[in-house]
C-alpha positions as CSV (number, residue, x, y, z in Angstrom):
1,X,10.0,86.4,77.5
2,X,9.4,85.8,81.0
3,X,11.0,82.5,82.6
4,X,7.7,79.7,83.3
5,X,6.8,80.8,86.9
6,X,8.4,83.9,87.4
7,X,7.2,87.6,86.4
8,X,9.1,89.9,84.2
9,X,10.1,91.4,87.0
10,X,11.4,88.7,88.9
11,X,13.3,87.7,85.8
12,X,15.2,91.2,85.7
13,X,15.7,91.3,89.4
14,X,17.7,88.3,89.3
15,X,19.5,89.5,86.5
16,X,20.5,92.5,88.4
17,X,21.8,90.4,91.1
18,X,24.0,88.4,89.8
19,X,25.5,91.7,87.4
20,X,26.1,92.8,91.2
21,X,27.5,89.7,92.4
22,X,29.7,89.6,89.7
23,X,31.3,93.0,89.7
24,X,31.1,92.3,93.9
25,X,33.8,89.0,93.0
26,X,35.8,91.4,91.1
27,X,36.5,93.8,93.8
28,X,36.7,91.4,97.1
29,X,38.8,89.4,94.7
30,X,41.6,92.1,94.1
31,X,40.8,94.2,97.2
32,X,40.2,91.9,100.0
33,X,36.6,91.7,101.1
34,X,37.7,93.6,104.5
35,X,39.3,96.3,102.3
36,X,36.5,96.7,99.4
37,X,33.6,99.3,99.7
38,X,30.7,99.2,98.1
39,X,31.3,102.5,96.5
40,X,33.8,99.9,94.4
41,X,31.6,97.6,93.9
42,X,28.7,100.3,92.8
43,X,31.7,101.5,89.8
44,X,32.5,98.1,88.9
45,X,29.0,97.7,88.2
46,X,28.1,100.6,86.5
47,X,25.2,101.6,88.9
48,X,24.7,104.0,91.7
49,X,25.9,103.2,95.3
50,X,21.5,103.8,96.4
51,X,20.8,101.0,94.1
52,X,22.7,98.3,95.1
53,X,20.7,98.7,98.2
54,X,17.6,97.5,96.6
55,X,18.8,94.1,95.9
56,X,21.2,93.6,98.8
57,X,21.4,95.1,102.1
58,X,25.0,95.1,103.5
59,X,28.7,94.2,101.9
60,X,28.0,91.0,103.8
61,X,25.4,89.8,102.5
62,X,26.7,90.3,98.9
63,X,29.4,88.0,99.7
64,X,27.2,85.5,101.4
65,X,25.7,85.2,98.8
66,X,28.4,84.6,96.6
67,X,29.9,82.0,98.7
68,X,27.0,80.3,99.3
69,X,26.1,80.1,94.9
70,X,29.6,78.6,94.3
71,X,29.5,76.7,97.0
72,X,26.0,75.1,96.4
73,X,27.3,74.7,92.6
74,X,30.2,72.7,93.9
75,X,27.8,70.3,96.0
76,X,25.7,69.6,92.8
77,X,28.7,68.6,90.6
78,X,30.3,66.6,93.4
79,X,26.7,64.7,94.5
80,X,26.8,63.9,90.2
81,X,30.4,62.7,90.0
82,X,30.3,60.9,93.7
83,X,26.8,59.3,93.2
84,X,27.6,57.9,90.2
85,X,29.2,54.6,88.9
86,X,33.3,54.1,89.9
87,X,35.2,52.5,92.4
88,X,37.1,54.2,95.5
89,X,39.8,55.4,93.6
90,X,37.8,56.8,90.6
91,X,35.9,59.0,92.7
92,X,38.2,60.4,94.7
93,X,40.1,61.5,91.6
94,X,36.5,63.0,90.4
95,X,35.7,64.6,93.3
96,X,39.0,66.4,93.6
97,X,38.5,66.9,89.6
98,X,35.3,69.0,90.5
99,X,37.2,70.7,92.8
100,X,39.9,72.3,91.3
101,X,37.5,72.6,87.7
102,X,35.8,75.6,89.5
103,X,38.4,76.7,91.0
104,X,39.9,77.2,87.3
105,X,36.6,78.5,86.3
106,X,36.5,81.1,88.5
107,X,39.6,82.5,89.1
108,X,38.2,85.3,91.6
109,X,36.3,83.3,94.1
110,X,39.1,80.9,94.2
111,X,40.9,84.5,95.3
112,X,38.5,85.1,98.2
113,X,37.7,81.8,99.3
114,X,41.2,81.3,99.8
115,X,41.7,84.5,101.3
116,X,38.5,84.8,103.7
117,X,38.4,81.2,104.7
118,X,39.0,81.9,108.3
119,X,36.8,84.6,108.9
120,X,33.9,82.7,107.9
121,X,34.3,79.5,109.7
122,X,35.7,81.3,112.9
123,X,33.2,84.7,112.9
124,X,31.0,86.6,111.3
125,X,27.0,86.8,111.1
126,X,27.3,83.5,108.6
127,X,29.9,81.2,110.9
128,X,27.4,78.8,112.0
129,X,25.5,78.4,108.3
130,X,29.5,78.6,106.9
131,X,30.5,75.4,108.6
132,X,27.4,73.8,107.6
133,X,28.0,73.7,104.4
134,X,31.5,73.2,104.5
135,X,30.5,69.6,106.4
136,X,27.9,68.9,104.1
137,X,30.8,69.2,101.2
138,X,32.9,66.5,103.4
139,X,29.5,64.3,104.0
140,X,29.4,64.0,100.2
141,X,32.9,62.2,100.0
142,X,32.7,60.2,103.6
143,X,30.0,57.4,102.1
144,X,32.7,56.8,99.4
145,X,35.4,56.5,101.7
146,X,33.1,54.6,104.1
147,X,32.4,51.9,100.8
148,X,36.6,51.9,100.5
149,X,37.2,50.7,103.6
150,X,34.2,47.9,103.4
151,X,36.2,47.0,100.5
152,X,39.4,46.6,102.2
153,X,40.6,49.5,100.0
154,X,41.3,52.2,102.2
155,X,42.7,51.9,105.5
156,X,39.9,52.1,109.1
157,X,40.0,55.2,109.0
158,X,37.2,57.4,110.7
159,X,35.2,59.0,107.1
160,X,34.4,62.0,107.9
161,X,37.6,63.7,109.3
162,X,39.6,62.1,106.3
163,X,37.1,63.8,104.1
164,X,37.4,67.0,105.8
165,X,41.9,66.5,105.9
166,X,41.5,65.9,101.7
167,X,39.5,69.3,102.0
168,X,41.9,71.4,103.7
169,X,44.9,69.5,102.1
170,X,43.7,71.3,98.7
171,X,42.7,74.5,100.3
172,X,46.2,74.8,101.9
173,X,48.3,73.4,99.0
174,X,46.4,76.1,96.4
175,X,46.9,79.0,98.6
176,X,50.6,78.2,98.8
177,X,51.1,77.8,95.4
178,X,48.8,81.5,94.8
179,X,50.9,83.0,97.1
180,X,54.1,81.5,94.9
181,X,55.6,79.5,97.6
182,X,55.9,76.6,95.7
183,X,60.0,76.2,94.4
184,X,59.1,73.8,92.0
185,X,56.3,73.4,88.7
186,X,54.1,70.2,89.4
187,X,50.1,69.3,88.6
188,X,48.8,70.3,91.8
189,X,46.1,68.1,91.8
190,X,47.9,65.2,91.0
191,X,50.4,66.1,93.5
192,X,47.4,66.3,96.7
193,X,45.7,62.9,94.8
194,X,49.1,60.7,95.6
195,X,49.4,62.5,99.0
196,X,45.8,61.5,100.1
197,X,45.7,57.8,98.3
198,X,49.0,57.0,99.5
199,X,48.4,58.0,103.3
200,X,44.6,55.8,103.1
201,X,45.2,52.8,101.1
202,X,44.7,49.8,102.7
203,X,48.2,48.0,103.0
204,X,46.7,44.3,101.2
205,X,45.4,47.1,98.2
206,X,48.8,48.5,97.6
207,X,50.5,45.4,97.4
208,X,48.0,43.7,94.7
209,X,48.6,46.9,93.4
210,X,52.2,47.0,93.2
211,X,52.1,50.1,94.6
């Protein structure tokens, strides 16, 4: 039965795309999105090269499209666990939560987010709508940061950039640890939480605190 507002059509259209998107995951994941062909990505899906091009017009915009999906997916869950009630604290640990939750879920886009970071923000068709969103990710966690320091929690620091340092401070400490350069077994996230709350407590907060 046909979704309210969309045609039958519609209904298995999108159903196709997203069986392309996933098999498209699968191979960027373990080839490298540079690497893959959509000949792969065609097999892994079980259709013909020809019709992949009726629902997506280039290997780039397959992975696009991808990125921009979990991306959005991440925003939604962080605006819910950020918006909501908590103190500073609380919602740093949620946010980083959400995080490294889809990360977990999805073990392949963690793969080529990791992997094609760079290319995206520094090239490519999507470079300009890439860093976009990856602002609009930071500009979800500054307000809480910017209520932390009203607070007297967190040290004057400026919200944004701090936002943005937690962001690349998980990105660089997963791909370490994916690439096994990490000596030692330790919760990750945990590990990047201390890190980050140490380095912006206010000074008066951590001695209430005892810590």
């Amino acid at each position: 039965m046909p979704v309210e507002g969309k045609t039958r059509r519609d209904v298995l259209t999108e159903f196709r795309r997203a069986e392309i998107l996933a098999a498209a995951r699968k191979v960027f994941a373990a080839r490298g999105f540079r690497a893959a062909t959509l000949e792969e990505v065609a097999v892994q899906a079980g259709l013909a090269k020809g019709t992949l091009y009726l629902y997506f017009d280039s290997k780039e915009e397959m992975f696009w499209a991808i990125f921009r999906g979990r991306v959005a997916e991440m925003h939604r869950r962080l605006q819910a666990v950020l918006g909501g009630p908590g103190g500073t604290e609380e919602k740093i640990r949620a946010g980083l939560r959400v995080r490294f939750e889809l990360l977990r879920e999805d073990q392949d886009f963690m793969r080529i987010y990791l992997t094609e970071f760079g290319q995206c923000i520094y090239g490519g068709p999507w470079a300009k709508e890439f860093r976009k969103l990856h602002l609009a990710g930071a500009r979800l966690l500054a307000p809480v940061l910017e209520e932390g320091i009203r607070r007297g929690e967190l040290r004057d620091v400026p919200p944004l950039e701090t936002a943005l340092a937690l962001m690349d401070l998980v990105k660089s400490t997963v791909s370490l640890k994916l690439l096994g350069m990490h000596e030692n077994r330790f919760d990750v996230e945990q590990f990047i939480f201390d890190l980050f709350w140490r380095g912006v407590r206010a000074e008066s907060a951590a001695a209430e605190g005892g810590q």
